[in-house]
FIKOLZA-1660 file (N, C-alpha, C; in steps of 0.1 Angstrom, whole numbers, plus 5000, padded with zeros to 4 digits):
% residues 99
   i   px   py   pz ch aa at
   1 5008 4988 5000  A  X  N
   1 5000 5000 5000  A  X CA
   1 5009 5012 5000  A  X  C
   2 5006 5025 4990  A  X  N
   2 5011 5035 4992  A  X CA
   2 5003 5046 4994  A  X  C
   3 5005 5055 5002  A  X  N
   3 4999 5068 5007  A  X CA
   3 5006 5078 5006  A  X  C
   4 4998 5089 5002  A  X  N
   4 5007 5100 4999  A  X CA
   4 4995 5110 5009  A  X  C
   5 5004 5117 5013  A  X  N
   5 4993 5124 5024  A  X CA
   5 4997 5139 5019  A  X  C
   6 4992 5152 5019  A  X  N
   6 4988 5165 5020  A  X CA
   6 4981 5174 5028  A  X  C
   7 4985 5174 5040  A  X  N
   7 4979 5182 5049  A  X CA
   7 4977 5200 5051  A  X  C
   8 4968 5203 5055  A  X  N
   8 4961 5218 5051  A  X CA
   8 4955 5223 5064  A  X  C
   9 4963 5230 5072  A  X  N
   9 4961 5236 5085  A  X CA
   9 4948 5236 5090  A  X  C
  10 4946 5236 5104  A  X  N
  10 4928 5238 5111  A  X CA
  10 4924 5249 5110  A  X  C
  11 4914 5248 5103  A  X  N
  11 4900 5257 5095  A  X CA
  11 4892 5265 5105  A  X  C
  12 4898 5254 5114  A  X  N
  12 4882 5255 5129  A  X CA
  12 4871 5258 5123  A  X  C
  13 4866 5253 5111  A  X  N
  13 4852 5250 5108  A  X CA
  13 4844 5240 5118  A  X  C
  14 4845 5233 5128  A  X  N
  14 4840 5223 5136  A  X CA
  14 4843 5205 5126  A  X  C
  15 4849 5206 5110  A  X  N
  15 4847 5195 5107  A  X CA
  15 4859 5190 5101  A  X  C
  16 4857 5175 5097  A  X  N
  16 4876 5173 5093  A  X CA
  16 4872 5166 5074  A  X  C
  17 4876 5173 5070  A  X  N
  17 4875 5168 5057  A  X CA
  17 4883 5161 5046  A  X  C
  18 4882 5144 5044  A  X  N
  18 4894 5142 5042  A  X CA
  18 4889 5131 5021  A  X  C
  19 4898 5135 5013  A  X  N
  19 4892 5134 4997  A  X CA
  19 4907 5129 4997  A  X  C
  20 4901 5123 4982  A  X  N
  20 4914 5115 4974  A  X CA
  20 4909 5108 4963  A  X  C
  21 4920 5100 4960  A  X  N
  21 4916 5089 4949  A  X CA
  21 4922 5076 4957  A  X  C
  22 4912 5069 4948  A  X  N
  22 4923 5050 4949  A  X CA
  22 4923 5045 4943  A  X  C
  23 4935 5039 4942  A  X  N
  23 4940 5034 4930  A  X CA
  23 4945 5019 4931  A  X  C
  24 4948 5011 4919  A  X  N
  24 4955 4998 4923  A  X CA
  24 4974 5003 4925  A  X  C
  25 4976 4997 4930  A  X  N
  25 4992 4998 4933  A  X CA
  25 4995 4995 4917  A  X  C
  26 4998 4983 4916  A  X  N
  26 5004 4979 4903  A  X CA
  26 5003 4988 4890  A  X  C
  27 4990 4990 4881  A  X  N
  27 4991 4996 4871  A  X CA
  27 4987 5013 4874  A  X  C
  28 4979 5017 4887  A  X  N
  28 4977 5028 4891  A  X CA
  28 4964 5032 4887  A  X  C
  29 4958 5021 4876  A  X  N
  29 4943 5023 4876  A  X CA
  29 4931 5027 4891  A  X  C
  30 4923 5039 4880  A  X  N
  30 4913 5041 4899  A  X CA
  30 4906 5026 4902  A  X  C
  31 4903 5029 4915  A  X  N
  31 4896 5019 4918  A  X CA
  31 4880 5024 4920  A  X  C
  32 4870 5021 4912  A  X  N
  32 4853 5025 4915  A  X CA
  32 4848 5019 4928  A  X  C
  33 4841 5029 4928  A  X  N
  33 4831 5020 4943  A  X CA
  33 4842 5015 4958  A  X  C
  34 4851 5017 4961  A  X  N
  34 4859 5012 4971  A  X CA
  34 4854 5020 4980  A  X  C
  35 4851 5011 4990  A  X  N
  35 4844 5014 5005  A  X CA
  35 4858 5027 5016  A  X  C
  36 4853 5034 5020  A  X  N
  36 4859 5041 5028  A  X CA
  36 4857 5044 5040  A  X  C
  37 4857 5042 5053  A  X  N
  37 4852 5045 5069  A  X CA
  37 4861 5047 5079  A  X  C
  38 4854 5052 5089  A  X  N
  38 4863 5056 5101  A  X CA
  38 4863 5039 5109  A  X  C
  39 4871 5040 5114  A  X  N
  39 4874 5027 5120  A  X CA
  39 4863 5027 5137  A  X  C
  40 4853 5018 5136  A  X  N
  40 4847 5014 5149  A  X CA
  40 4834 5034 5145  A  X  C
  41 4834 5034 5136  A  X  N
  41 4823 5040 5136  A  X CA
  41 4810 5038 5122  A  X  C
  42 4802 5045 5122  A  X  N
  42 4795 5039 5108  A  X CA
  42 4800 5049 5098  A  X  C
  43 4805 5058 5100  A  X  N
  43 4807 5069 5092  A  X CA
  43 4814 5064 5079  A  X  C
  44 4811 5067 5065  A  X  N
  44 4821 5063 5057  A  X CA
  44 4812 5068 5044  A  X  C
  45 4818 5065 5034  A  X  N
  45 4817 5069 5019  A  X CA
  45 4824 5056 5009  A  X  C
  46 4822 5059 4993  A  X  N
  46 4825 5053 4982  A  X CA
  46 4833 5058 4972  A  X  C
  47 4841 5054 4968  A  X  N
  47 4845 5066 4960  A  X CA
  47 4840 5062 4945  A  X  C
  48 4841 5075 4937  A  X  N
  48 4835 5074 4925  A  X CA
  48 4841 5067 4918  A  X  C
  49 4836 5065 4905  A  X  N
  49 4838 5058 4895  A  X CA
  49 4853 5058 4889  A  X  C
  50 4857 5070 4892  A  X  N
  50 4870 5077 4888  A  X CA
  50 4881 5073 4901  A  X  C
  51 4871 5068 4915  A  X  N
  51 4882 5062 4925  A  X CA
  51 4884 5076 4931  A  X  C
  52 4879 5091 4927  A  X  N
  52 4877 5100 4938  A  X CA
  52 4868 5094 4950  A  X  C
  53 4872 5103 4959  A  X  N
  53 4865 5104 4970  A  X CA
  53 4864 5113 4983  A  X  C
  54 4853 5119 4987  A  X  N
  54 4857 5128 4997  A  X CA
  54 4849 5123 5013  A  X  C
  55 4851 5129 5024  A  X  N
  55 4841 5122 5035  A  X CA
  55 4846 5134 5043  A  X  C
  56 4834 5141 5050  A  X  N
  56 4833 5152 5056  A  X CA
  56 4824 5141 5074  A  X  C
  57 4841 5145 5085  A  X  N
  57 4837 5140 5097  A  X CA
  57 4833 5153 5104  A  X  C
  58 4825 5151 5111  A  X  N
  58 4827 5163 5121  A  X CA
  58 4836 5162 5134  A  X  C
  59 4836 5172 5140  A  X  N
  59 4844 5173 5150  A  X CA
  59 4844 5162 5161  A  X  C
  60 4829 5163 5166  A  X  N
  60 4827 5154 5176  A  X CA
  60 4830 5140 5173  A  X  C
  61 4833 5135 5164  A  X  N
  61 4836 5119 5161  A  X CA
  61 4846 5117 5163  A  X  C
  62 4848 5105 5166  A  X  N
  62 4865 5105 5172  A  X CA
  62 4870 5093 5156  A  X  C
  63 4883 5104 5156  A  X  N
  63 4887 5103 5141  A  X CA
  63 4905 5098 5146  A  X  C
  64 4900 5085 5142  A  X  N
  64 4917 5081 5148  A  X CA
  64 4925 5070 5128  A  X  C
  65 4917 5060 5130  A  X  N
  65 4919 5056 5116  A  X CA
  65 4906 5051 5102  A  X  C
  66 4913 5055 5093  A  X  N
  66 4906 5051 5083  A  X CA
  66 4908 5039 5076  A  X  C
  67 4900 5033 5072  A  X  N
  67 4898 5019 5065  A  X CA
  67 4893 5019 5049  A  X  C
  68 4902 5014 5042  A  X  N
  68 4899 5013 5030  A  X CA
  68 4899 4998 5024  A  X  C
  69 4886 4998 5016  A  X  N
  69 4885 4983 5012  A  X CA
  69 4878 4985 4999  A  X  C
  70 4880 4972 4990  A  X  N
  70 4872 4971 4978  A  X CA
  70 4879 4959 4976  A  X  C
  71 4862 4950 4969  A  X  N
  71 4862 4936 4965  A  X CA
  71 4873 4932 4953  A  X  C
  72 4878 4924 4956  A  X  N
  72 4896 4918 4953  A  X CA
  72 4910 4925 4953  A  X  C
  73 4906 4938 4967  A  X  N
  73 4920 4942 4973  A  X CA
  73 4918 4940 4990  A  X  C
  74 4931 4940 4990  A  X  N
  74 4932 4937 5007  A  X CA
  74 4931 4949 5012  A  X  C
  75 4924 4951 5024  A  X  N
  75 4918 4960 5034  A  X CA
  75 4929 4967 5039  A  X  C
  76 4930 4981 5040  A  X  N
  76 4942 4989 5042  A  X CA
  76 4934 4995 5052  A  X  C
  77 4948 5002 5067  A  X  N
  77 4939 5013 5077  A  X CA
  77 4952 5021 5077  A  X  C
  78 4946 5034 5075  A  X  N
  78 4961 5041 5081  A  X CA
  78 4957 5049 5095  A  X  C
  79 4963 5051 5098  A  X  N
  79 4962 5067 5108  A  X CA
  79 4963 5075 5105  A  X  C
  80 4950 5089 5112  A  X  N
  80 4948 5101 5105  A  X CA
  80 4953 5111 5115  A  X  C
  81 4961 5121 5109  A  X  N
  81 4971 5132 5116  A  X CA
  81 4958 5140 5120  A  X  C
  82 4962 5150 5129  A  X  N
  82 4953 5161 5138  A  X CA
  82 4957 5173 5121  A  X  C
  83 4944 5175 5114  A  X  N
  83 4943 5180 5107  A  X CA
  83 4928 5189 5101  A  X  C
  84 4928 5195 5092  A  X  N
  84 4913 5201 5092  A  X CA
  84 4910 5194 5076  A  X  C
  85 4917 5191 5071  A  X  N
  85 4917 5191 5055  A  X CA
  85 4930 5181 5050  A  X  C
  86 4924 5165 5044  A  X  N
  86 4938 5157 5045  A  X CA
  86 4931 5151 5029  A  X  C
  87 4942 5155 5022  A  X  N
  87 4940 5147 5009  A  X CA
  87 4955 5134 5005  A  X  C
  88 4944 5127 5001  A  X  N
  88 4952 5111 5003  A  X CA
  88 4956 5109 4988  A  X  C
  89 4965 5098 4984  A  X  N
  89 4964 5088 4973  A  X CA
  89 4967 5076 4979  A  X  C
  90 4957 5068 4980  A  X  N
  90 4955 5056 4983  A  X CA
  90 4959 5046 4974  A  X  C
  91 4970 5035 4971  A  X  N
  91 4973 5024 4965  A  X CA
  91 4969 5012 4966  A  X  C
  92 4957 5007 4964  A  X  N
  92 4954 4992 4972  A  X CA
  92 4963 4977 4966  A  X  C
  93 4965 4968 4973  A  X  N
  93 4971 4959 4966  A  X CA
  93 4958 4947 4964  A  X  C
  94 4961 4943 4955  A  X  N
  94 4950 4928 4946  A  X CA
  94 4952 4918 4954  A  X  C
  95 4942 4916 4961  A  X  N
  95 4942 4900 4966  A  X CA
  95 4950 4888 4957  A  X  C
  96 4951 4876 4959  A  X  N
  96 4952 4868 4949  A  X CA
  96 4940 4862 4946  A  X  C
  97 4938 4853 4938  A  X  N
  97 4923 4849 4934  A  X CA
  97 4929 4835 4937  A  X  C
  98 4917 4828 4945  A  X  N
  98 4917 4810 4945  A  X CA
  98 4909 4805 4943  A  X  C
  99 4910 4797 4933  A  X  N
  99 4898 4786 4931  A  X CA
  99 4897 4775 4933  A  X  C
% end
């Protein structure tokens, strides 16, 4: 998994707003539809078709890691810095397939 992080000083708008794309590691294609959530909460989003994505937490949620998953990549979590505004590139890697 690779991550590229871009952090953008506190807004003090009350909320934490964190967008990206995801991609496959290997050829760098987006990945559609990949699930995105805060860890141990319900909060979460998809990203588009293009493998954008954005998720607007509010303050009061306790924002420690993110989980990224989509069907035939392995499930990635990173930890999220004290930030107001955190844009990602997410790399997922391909399961293997068994039959």
């Amino acid at each position: 998994m690779i991550v590229f992080l871009c952090f953008i000083g506190h807004l003090g708008l009350g909320q934490i707003v964190i967008k990206g794309n995801v991609q496959d590691i290997k050829i760098g294609a987006p990945i559609p539809y990949a699930n995105i959530g805060i860890l141990d909460t319900e909060a979460g989003t998809i990203s588009n078709f293009d493998g954008s994505f954005q998720l607007i937490i509010p303050d009061s949620l306790k924002l420690e890691r993110v989980i990224f998953s989509a069907i035939g990549y392995e499930r990635t979590e990173i930890s999220v810095p004290k930030a107001s505004v955190l844009i990602l590139i997410i790399a997922l890697i391909e399961k293997p397939t068994i039959f």
